[in-house]
VODRENNU-5441 format. One record per residue (C-alpha): x, y, z; residue number from 1. Coordinates in nm, 2 decimals. Layout:
! residues N
x: X y: Y z: Z pos: NUM;
...
//
This chain:
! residues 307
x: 9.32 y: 7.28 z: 13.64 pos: 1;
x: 9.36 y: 7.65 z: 13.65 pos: 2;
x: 9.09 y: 7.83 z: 13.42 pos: 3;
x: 9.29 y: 8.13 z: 13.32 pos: 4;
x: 9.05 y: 8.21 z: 12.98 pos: 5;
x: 8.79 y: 8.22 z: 13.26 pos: 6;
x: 8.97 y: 8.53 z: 13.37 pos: 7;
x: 9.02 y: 8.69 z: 13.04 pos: 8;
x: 8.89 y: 9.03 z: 13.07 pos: 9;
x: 9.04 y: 9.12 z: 13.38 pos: 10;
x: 9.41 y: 9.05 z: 13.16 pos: 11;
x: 9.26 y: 9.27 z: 12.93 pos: 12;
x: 9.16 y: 9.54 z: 13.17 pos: 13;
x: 9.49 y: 9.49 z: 13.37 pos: 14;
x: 9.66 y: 9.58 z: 13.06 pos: 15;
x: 9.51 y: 9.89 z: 12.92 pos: 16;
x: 9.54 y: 10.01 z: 13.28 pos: 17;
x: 9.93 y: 9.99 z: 13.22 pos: 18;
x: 9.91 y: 10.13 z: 12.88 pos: 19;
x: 9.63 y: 10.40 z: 12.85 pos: 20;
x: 9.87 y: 10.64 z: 13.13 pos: 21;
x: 10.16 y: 10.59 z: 12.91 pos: 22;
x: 9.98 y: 10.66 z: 12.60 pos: 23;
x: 9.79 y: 11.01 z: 12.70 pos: 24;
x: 10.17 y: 11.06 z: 12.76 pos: 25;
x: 10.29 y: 10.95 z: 12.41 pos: 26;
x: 10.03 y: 11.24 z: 12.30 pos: 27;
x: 10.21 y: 11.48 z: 12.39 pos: 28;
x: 10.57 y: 11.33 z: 12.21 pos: 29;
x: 10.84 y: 11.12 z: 12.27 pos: 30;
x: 11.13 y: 11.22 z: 12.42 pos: 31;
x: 11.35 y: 11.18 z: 12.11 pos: 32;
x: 11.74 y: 11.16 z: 12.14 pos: 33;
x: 11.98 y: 11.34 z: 11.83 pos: 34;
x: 11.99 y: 10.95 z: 11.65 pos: 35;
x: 11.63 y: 11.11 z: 11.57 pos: 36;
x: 11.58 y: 11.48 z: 11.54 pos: 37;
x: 11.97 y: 11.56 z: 11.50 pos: 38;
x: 12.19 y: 11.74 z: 11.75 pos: 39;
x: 12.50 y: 11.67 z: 11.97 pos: 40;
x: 12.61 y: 11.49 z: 12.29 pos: 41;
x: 12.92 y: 11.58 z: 12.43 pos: 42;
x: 13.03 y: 11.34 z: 12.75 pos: 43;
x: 13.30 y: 11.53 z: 12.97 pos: 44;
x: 13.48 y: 11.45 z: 13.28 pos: 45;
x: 13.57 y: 11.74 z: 13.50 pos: 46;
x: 13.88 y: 11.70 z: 13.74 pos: 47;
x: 13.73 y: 11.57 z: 14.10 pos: 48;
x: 13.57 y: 11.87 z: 14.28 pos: 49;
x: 13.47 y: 12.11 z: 14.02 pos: 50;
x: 13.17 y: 11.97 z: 13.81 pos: 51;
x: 12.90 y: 12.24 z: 13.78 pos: 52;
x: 12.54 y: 12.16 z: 13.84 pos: 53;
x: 12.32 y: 12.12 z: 13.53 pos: 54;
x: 12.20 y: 12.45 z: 13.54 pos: 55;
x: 12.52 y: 12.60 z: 13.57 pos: 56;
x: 12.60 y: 12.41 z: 13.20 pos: 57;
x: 12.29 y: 12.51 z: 13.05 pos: 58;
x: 12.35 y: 12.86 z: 13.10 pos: 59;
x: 12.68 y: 12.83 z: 12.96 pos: 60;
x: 12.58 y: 12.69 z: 12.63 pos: 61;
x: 12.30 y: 12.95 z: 12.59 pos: 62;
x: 12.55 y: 13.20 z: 12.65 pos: 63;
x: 12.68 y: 13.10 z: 12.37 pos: 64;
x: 12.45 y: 13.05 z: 12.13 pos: 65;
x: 12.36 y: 12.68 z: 12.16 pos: 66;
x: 11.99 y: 12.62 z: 12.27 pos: 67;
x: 11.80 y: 12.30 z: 12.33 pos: 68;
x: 12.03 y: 12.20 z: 12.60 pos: 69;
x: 11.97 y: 11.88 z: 12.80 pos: 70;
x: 12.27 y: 11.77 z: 13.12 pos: 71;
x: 12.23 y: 11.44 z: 13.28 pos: 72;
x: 12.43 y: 11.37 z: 13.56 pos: 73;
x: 12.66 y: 11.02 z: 13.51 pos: 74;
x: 12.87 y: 11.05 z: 13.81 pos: 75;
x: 12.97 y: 11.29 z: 14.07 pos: 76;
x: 13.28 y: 11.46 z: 13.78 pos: 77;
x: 13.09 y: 11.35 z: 13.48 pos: 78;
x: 12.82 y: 11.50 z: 13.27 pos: 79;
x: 12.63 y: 11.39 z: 12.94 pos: 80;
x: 12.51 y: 11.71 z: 12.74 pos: 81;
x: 12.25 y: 11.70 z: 12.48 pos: 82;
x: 12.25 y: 12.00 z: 12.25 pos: 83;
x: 12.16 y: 12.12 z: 11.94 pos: 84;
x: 12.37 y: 12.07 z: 11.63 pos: 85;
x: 12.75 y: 12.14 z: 11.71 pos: 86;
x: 13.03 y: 12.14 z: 11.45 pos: 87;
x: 13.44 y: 12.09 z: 11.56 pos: 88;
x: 13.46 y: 12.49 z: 11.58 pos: 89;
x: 13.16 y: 12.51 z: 11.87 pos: 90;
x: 13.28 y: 12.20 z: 12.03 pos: 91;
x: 13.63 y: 12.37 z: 12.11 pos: 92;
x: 13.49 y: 12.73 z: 12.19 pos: 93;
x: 13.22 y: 12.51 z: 12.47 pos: 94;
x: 13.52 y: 12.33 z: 12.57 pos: 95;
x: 13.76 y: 12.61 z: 12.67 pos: 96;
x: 13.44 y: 12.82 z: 12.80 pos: 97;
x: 13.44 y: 12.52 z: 13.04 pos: 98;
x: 13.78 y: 12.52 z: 13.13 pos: 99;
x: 13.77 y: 12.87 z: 13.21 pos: 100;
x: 13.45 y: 12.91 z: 13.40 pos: 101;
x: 13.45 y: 12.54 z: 13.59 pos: 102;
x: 13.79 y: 12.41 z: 13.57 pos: 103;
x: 14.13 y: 12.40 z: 13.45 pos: 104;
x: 14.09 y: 12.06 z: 13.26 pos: 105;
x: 13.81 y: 11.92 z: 13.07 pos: 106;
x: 13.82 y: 11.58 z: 12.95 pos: 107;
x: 13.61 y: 11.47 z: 12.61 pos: 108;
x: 13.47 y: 11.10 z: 12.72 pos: 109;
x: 13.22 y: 11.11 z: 12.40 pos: 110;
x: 13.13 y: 11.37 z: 12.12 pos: 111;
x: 12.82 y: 11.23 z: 11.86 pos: 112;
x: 12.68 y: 11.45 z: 11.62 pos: 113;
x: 12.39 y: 11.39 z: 11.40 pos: 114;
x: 12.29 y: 11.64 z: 11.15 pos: 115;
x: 11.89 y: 11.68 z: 11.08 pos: 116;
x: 11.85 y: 11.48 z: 10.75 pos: 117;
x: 11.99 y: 11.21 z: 10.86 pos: 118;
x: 11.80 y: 11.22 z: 11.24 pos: 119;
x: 11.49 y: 11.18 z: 10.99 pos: 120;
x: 11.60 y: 10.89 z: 10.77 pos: 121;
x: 11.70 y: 10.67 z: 11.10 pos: 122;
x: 11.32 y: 10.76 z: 11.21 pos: 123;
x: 11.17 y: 10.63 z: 10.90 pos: 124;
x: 11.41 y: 10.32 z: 10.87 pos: 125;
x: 11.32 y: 10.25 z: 11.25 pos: 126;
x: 10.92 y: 10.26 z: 11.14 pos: 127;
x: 10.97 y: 10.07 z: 10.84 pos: 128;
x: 11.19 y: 9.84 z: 11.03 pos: 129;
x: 10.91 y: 9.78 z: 11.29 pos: 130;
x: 10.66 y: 9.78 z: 11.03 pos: 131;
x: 10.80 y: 9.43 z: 10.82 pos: 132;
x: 10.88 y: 9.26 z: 11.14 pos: 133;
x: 10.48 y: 9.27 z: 11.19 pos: 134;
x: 10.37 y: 9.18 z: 10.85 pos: 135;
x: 10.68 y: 8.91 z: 10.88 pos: 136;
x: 10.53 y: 8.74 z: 11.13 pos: 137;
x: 10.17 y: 8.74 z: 11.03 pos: 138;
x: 10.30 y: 8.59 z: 10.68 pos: 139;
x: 10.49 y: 8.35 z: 10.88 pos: 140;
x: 10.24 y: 8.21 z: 11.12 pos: 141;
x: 9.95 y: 8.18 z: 10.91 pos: 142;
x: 10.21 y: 7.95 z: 10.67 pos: 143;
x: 10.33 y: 7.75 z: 10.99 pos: 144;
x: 9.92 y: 7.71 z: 11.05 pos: 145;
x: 9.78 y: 7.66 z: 10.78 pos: 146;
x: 9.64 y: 7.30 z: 10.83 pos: 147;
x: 9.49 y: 7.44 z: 11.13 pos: 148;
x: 9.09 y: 7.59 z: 11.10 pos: 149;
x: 9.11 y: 7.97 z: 11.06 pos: 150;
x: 9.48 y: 7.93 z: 11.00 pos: 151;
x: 9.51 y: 8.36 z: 10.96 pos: 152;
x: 9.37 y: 8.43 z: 11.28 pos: 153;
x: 9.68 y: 8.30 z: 11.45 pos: 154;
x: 9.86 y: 8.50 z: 11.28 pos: 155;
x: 9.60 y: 8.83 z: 11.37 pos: 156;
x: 9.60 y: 8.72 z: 11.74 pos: 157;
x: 9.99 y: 8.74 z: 11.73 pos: 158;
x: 10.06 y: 9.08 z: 11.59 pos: 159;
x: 9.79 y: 9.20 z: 11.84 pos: 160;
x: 9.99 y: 9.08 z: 12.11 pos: 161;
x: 10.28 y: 9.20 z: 11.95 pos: 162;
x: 10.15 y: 9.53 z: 11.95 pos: 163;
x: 10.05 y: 9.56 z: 12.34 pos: 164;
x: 10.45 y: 9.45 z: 12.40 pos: 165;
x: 10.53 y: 9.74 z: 12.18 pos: 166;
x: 10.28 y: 9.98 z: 12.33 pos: 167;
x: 10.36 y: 9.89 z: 12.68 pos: 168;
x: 10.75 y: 9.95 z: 12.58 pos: 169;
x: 10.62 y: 10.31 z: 12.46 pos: 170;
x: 10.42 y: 10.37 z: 12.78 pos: 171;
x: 10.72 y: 10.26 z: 12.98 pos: 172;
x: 10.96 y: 10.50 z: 12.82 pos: 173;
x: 10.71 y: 10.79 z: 12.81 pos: 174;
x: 10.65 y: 10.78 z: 13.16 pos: 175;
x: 11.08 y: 10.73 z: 13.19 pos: 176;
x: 11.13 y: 11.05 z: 13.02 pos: 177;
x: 10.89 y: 11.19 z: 13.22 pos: 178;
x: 11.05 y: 11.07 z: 13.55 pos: 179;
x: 11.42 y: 10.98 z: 13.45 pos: 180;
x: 11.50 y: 11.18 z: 13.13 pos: 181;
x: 11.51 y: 10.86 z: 12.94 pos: 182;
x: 11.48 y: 10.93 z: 12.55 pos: 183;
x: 11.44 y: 10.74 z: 12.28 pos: 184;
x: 11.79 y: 10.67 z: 12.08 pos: 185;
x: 11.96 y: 10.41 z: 11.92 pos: 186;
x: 11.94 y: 10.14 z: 12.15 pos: 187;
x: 11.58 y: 10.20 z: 12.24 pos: 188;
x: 11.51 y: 10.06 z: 11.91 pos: 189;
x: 11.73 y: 9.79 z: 11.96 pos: 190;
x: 11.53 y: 9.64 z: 12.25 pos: 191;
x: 11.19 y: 9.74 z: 12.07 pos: 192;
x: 11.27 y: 9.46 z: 11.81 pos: 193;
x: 11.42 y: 9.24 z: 12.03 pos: 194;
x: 11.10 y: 9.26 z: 12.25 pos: 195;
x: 10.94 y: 9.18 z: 11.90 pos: 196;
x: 11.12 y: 8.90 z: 11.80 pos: 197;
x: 11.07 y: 8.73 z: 12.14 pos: 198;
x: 10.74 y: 8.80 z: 12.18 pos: 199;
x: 10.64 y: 8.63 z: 11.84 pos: 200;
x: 10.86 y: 8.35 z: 11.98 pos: 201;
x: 10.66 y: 8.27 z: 12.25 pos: 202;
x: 10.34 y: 8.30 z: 12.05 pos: 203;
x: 10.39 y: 8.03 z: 11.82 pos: 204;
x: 10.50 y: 7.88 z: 12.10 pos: 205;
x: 10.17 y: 7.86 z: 12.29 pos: 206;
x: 10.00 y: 7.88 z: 11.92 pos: 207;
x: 10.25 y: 7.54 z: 11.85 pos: 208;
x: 10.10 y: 7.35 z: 12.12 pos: 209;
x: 9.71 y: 7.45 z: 12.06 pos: 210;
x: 9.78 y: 7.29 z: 11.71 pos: 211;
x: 9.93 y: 6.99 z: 11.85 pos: 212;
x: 9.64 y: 6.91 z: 12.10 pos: 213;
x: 9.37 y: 7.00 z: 11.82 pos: 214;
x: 9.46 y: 6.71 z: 11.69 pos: 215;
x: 9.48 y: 6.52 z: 12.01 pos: 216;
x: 9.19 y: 6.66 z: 12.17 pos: 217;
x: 8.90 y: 6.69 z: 11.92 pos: 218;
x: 8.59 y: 6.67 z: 12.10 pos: 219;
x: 8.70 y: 6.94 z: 12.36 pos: 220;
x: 8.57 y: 7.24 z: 12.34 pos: 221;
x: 8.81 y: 7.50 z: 12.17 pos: 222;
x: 8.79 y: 7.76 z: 12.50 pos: 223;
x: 8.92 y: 7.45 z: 12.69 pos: 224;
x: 9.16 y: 7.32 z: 12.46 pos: 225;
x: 9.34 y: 7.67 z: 12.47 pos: 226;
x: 9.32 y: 7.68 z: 12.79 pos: 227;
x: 9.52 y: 7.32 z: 12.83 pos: 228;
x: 9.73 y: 7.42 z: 12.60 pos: 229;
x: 9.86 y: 7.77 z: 12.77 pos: 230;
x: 9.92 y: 7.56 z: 13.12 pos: 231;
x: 10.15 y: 7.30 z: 12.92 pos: 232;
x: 10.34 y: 7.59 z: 12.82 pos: 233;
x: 10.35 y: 7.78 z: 13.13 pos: 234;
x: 10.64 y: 7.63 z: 13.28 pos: 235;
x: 10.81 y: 7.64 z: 12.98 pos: 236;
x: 10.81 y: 7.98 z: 12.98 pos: 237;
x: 10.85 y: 8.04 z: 13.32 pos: 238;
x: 11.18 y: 7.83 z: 13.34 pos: 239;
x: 11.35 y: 7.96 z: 12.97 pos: 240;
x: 11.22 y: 8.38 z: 13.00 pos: 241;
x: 11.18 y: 8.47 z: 13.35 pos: 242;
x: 11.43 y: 8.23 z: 13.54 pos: 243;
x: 11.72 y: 8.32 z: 13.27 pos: 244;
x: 11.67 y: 8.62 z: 13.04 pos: 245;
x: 11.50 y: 8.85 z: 13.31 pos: 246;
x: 11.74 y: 8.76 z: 13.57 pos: 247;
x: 12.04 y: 8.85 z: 13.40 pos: 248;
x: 11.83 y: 9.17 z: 13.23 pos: 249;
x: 11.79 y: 9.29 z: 13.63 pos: 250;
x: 12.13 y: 9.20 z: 13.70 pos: 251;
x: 12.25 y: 9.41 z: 13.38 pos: 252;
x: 12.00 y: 9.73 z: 13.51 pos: 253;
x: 12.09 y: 9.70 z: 13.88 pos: 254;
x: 12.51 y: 9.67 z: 13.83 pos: 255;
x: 12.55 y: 9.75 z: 13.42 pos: 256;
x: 12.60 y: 10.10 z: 13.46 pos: 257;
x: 12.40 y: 10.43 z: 13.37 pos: 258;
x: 12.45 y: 10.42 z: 13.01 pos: 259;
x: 12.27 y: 10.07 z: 13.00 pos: 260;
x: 12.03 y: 10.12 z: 13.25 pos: 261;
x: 11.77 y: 10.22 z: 13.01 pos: 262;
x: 11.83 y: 9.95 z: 12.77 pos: 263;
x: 11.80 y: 9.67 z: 13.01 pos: 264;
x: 11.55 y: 9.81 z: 13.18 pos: 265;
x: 11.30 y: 9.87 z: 12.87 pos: 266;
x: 11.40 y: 9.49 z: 12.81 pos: 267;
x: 11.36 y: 9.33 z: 13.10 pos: 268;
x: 10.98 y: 9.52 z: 13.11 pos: 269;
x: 10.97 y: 9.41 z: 12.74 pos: 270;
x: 11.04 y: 9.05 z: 12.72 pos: 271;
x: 10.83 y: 9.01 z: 13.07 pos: 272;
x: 10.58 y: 9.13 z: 12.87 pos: 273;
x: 10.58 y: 8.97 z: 12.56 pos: 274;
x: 10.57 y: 8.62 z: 12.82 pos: 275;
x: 10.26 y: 8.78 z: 12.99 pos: 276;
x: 10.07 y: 8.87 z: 12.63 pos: 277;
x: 10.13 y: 8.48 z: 12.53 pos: 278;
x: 9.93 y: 8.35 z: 12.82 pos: 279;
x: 9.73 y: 8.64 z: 12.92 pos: 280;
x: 9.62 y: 8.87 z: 12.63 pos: 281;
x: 9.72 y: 8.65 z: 12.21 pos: 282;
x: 9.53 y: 8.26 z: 12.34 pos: 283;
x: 9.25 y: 8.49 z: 12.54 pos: 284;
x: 9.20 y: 8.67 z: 12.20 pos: 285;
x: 9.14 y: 8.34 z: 11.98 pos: 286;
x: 8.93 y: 8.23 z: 12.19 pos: 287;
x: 8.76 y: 8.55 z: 12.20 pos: 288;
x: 8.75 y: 8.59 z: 11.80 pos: 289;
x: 8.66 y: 8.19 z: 11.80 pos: 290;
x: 8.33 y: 8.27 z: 12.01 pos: 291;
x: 8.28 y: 8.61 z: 11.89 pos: 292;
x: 8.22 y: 8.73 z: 12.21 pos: 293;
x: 8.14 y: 9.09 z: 12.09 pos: 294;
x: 7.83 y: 9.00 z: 12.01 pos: 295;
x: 7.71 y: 9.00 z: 12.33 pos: 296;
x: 7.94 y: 9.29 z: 12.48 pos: 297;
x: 7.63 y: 9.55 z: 12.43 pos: 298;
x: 7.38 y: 9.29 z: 12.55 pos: 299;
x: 7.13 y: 9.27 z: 12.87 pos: 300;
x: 7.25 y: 9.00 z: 13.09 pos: 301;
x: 6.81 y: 8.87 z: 13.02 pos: 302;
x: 6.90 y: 8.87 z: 12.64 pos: 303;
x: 7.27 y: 8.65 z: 12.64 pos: 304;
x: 7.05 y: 8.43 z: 12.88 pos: 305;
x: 6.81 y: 8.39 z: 12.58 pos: 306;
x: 7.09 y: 8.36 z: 12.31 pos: 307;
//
C-alpha cells in the first residue's frame, strides 16, 4: 500500500515552494483591473495594416490627458486599452485622435467604465464574499462530522486547505501579471470561488470516507486509517477532476481565445490544486494535529527517541 502520510512534509515543503515566490510578489500588489480601482477599457479594431504598437497608443492618450494607460495586444488589428476613468466626451475625442493619427476607421469592439466608488464596493463584496464561503464550510463540516472524535478539526483542516488553493491561485496570478499582464477583474473572482467550492468538495470527500472506515476500522491506528482512506479516494478523484474538468479547462486555455485564457488557466491551476491539497496537504494535516507533531518539531533526534 502506498504510505503517502509517510511523505507528508515533503507535500508541505513542495507547496510553500510554489507559494512563498508568488507571495513576496503579492507584497508588492496585485495587479488590479477597473472592476476594482475604477477606470476604462476600450477594445478597438483598426482596419488590417495600420494598428499602432502599444507604445505608439500610450503616447496618444497621455497626449491627451489620460494617464495610467495599459495596451494589450488581442490580435494582429486589435488592441484592449486600460485607462483611467473616461466619460462619453474623452471616449470620442481618443477615438477620432485615433482615426487621425493611425487610421481612417476605428471600430469600438468594447467600452467598460467603472467609476472609483463603485471599483471599491466590488472589492469589499469580493472579500466578504470569500470570507462566508470559509466560515460556510467550517460550519458545515463540523455539522456533517459531528459524530466523529474532534468533529471541528475537520472542519479546521479543510479551510486550511482551502486557503493554500486560494493562495496558490494568488501566487499564480501575481507571477501572470508579472509575466503576461494578467490582472485581477471580474472573472478572476469567479474562478477564485469556484476553486473554493470544489476544493471543499473534495475535502469532505476524502474527510467522508475517513468517517466511514472509523467505524469500520477501529483498532487501526488513526495515521493509517487516513492513509487507507485517501488511496480509496484517489481514483475517484483522478477519474471525476483531472480526466474531465482539467481536460476540458486546457482545452478551453489552449483554443478558447485570449479573453478566456486567463480564466481557464487560473482554473485549471485551481481545481488541480484543490485535488492535490485533498490528498497531499487537508488528511496530512489531521493527522498531523491528531499526533501533535509540533511537539517534537524543535526537538533533538536523542530526545524524540526518549519521548
Amino acid at each position: 500500500m502506498l504510505n503517502i502520510l509517510g511523505k507528508r512534509y515533503y507535500f508541505f515543503a513542495l507547496s510553500l515552494l510554489i507559494i512563498i515566490p508568488g507571495l513576496v510578489l503579492t507584497a508588492f500588489g496585485l495587479p488590479l483591473a477597473i472592476d476594482f480601482t475604477g477606470g476604462s477599457l476600450l477594445e478597438v479594431k483598426f482596419t488590417s495594416g495600420s494598428a499602432p504598437q502599444p507604445a505608439d497608443i500610450v503616447l496618444l492618450y497621455n497626449d491627451l490627458g489620460v494617464k495610467d494607460v495599459k495596451v494589450q495586444t488581442t490580435s494582429q488589428d486589435t488592441r484592449v486599452i486600460r485607462s483611467s476613468f473616461l466619460d462619453d466626451q474623452m471616449r470620442g475625442q481618443i477615438i477620432s485622435a485615433m482615426e487621425n493619427r493611425f487610421a481612417d476607421t476605428v471600430t469600438i469592439q468594447r467600452f467598460d467604465s467603472v467609476g472609483p466608488t463603485i471599483g471599491q464596493k466590488v472589492a469589499s463584496r469580493a472579500a466578504i464574499a470569500v470570507a462566508v464561503a470559509g466560515v460556510a464550510a467550517v460550519l458545515y463540516i463540523a455539522l456533517a462530522f459531528r459524530k466523529v472524535p474532534h468533529a471541528f478539526r475537520y472542519g479546521i483542516c479543510a479551510i486550511v486547505a482551502m486557503i493554500h488553493d486560494v493562495a496558490i491561485v494568488i501566487s499564480l496570478t501575481a507571477i501572470g501579471g508579472r509575466l503576461f499582464g494578467w490582472q485581477v477583474d471580474a472573472l478572476f473572482l469567479t474562478a477564485l470561488l469556484t476553486v473554493i467550492g470544489f476544493s471543499v468538495q473534495d475535502k469532505i470527500v476524502v474527510f467522508d470516507r475517513i468517517r466511514e472506515n472509523s467505524n469500520i476500522h477501529r483498532r487501526l491506528p488513526f495515521e493509517k486509517l487516513v492513509n487507507h482512506s485517501i488511496i480509496q479516494t484517489l481514483q475517484r478523484s483522478i477519474n471525476t477532476q483531472l480526466m474531465t474538468v482539467e481536460f476540458m479547462l486546457l482545452a478551453l486555455a489552449l483554443f478558447g481565445g485570449v479573453t478566456l485564457r486567463e480564466f481557464a488557466v487560473i482554473l485549471l491551476v485551481g481545481l488541480f490544486s484543490g485535488t492535490y491539497s485533498s490528498i497531499f496537504i487537508a488528511a496530512p494535516i489531521l493527522v498531523l494535529w491528531e499526533n501533535q507533531e509540533w511537539k517534537n518539531w524543535f526537538r533533538r533526534k536523542d530526545d524524540r527517541a526518549l519521548a
